[in-house]
Steps between C-alpha positions, in 0.01 A plus 500: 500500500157422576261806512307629808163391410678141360573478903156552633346191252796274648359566876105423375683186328561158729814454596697280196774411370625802338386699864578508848389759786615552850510766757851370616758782413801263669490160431773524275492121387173554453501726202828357362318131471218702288717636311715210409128320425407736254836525298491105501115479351416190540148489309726671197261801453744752390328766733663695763439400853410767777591522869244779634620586873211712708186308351369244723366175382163588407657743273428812724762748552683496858506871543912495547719735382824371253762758565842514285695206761252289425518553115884503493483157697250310246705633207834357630372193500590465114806570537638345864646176360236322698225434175695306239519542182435906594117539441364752274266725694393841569365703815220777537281654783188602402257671731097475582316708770525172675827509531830407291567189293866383393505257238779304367456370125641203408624399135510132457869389459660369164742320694306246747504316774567859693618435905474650797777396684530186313174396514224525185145678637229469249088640552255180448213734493429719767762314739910492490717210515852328453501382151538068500784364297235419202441884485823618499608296228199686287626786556850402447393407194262830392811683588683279164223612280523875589853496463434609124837614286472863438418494120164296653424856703244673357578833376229663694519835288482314126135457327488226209547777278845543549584141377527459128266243476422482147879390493442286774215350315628468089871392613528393865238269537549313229869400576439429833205261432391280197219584235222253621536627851451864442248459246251313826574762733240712552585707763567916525819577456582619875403108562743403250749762640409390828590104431839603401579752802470808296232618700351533806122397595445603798699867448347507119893608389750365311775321713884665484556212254260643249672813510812417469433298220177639285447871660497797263671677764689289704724776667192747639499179769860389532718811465823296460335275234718568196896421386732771524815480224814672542795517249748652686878625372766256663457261786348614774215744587691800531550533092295726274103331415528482162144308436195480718127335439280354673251231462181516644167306450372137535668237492367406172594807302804533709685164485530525090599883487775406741588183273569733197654787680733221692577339080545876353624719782708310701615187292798596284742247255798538367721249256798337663742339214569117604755397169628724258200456245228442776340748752196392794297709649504575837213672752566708750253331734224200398175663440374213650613528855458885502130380449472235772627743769235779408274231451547369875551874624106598403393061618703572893521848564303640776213728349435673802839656529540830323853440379478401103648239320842642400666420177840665541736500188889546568779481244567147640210374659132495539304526880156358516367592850140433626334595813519198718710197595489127517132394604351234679731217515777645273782537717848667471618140514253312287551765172403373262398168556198584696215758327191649675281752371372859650278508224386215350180658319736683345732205439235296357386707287796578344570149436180491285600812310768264456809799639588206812495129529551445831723252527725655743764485183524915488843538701656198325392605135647817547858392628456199203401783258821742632721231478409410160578876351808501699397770751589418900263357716199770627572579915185469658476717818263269738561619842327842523160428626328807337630486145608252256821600275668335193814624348560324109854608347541543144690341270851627481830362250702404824192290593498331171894456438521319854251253351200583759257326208584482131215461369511380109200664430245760590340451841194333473290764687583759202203498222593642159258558218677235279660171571818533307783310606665179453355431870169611431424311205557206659216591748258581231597179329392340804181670575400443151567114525348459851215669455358277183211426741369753717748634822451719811779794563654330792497148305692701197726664745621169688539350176751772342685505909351801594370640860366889415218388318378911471794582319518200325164575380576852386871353357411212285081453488382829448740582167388120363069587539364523162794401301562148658302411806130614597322507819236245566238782652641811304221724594590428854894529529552469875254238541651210756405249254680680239723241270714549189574310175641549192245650236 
């Protein structure tokens, strides 16, 4: 609120836009047209707007005495239904040996045109007015560019310092943008930050997006910013916790320790004979798909919940749960044709750390991926508005006896250290013969009829560098221009 002596250099000031006197105390309308002008700020100052009743227009005070009515009747004016969207304001009497002042301070709204009754009042200057159908579709359309996702907030509490910025700089920036185009800008590094929504000029912070994704501390801001993992003993909640971690961080320390503990932890295989002679060997759930639905958990939850991202383990099944449902226009009855994004800093940049694509191809890689090792398809639990749950079943014999999916050979979203089999040589084969001139990873994939191309890379590429292929840029392995061909 604005302080005593604040008040007295508003009365020496001519009346403007941002202030209006009177002596009235019951014109109503009045002081409700004000105060719908000054949440609407027309001239887009971003300063609070002041209705001063008891000065008179020279800027003298009136002498009159503001008692508690009349303070209980200017404050319900936020909140009477009349001043739509409710403004955001604030009420004080202050007192002179000339008598009392009341002011009411106005915030300037993030949601214009505001009404009064259905009609838009704006200040042009010292005067008020009804706003003309040109100015209300201005403000119509400030009020799209305030409407900022909440990992665009700035985190009002953060300094730069609690961004890991030398990361940002030696490994971020240069796989989000190409060599030449670094190497010319000159700009600080909050400008840099700044161009890519990691920070915030005008509150000199980092936005929510910067520390979610690159803050050494990430949790100090957003208490339920971590994954919770539960192994628990049989199939429901109420068995014995046998295992619990949980993963904390950014999002670019975070995402790969959950990869590994998802591969070593919670991945397990066991041989199933097919002939006599010949034995397969079967997962209990893809790694793959266990992946994309943590993956999409930390890309859609809602970071200002405090509920974490839970990773439940059952004998039979595994719950992924993450604060918040569909978004935008994701509906119940659209799943999962139609994506939107609560976060798409966060989205985007996890595309360049290469962890998402989006192609709106998560929910149907999974099932494809299920299908493939022979588990049921995952039950995705769409209708609670405040949470979003998926349920994937493992593996089981009766599953794989009724012919759910045979598959003939591992599931492609498994890496192992070695290509060994029958299968499997006739993938390197292939590699090796395509690439006799240099190939990208997704051109190698589509060739050998595969979709994961992150597993395929850890599967098949990886094990052949330095024996059989090379990388065209080895010294920069996650390059966008990286190729391969045979050495």
């Amino acid at each position: 609120m604005i302080a005593k002596e604040e008040v007295l250099d508003l009365l020496k000031s001519t009346e403007s836009y941002r202030v209006e006197r009177t002596t009235s105390t019951g014109n109503m309308d009045k002081f409700c047209e004000a105060i719908c002008a000054f949440a609407n700020d027309m001239p887009a100052s971003r300063k609070n707007g002041y209705l001063i009743i008891g000065a008179k227009d020279d800027g003298s005070i009136a002498g009159m005495k503001v008692d508690d009515a009349l303070l209980k009747k200017i404050a319900g004016i936020r909140s009477d239904g009349n001043i739509l969207p409710l403004p955001t304001m604030s009420v004080e009497r202050f007192s002179y040996p000339e008598g009392d002042l009341l002011v009411a301070e106005v915030r300037p709204s993030d949601l214009p045109p505001v009404r009064y009754r259905g009609r838009v009042f704006i200040r042009i200057g010292p005067r008020r007015d009804i706003a003309t159908e040109a100015e209300e579709r201005i403000l119509a359309e400030r009020r799209c560019s305030f409407m900022a996702t909440f990992d665009a907030t700035p985190c009002l509490s953060a300094k730069l310092e609690d961004l890991d910025v030398d990361y940002i700089k030696s490994n971020y920036l240069p796989m989000a943008f190409d060599e030449e185009t670094l190497a010319n800008d000159k700009r600080d590094i909050k400008e840099q930050l700044a161009s890519i929504h990691l920070y915030d000029r005008d509150n000199a912070c980092p936005t929510y997006a910067g520390i979610i994704l690159f803050g050494k501390n990430p949790k100090y801001f957003l208490l339920g910013d971590y994954v919770q993992f539960v192994r628990f003993a049989g199939k429901d909640k109420g068995g014995d916790i046998l295992n619990e971690r949980q993963f904390a961080g950014p999002l670019y320390k975070m995402l790969p320790t959950l990869e590994s503990f998802v591969r070593d932890g919670i991945i397990t295989q066991r041989p199933v004979p097919e002939t006599l002679f010949r034995e397969r060997t079967v997962w209990n759930y893809p790694e793959g798909a266990i992946r994309e639905l943590l993956m999409n958990a930390c890309m859609h939850r809602d970071y200002q919940a405090n509920m974490p991202i839970r990773l439940y383990q059952f004998d039979n099944y595994i719950e992924v749960m993450n604060a918040g449902g569909l978004y935008g226009e994701a509906r119940p009855e659209n799943f999962p044709s139609v994506n939107d994004y609560r976060n798409p800093l966060v989205a985007e940049a996890m595309r360049v750390m290469k962890y998402v694509n989006k192609f709106n191809r998560g929910v149907t890689r999974v099932q494809e991926m299920l299908k493939d090792n022979g588990n049921p398809p995952a039950e995705f639990d769409v209708n609670t508005i405040t949470a979003f749950r998926v349920n994937v079943y493992a593996t089981t014999e009766a599953d794989l006896s009724k012919g759910i999916s045979q598959p003939t050979s591992q599931p492609t979203s498994q890496p192992t250290s070695q290509p060994t089999s029958q299968l499997e040589k006739s993938v390197v084969e292939k590699i090796i013969e395509f690439c006799n001139e240099p190939r990208t990873l997704v051109e190698i994939a589509t060739y050998c009829g595969f979709k994961d191309t992150r597993n395929f890379k850890e599967r098949y590429i990886n094990p052949l560098l330095g024996s059989r292929l090379q990388m065209t840029i080895p010294d920069k392995p996650t390059s966008r221009f990286q190729k391969y061909i045979i050495l």
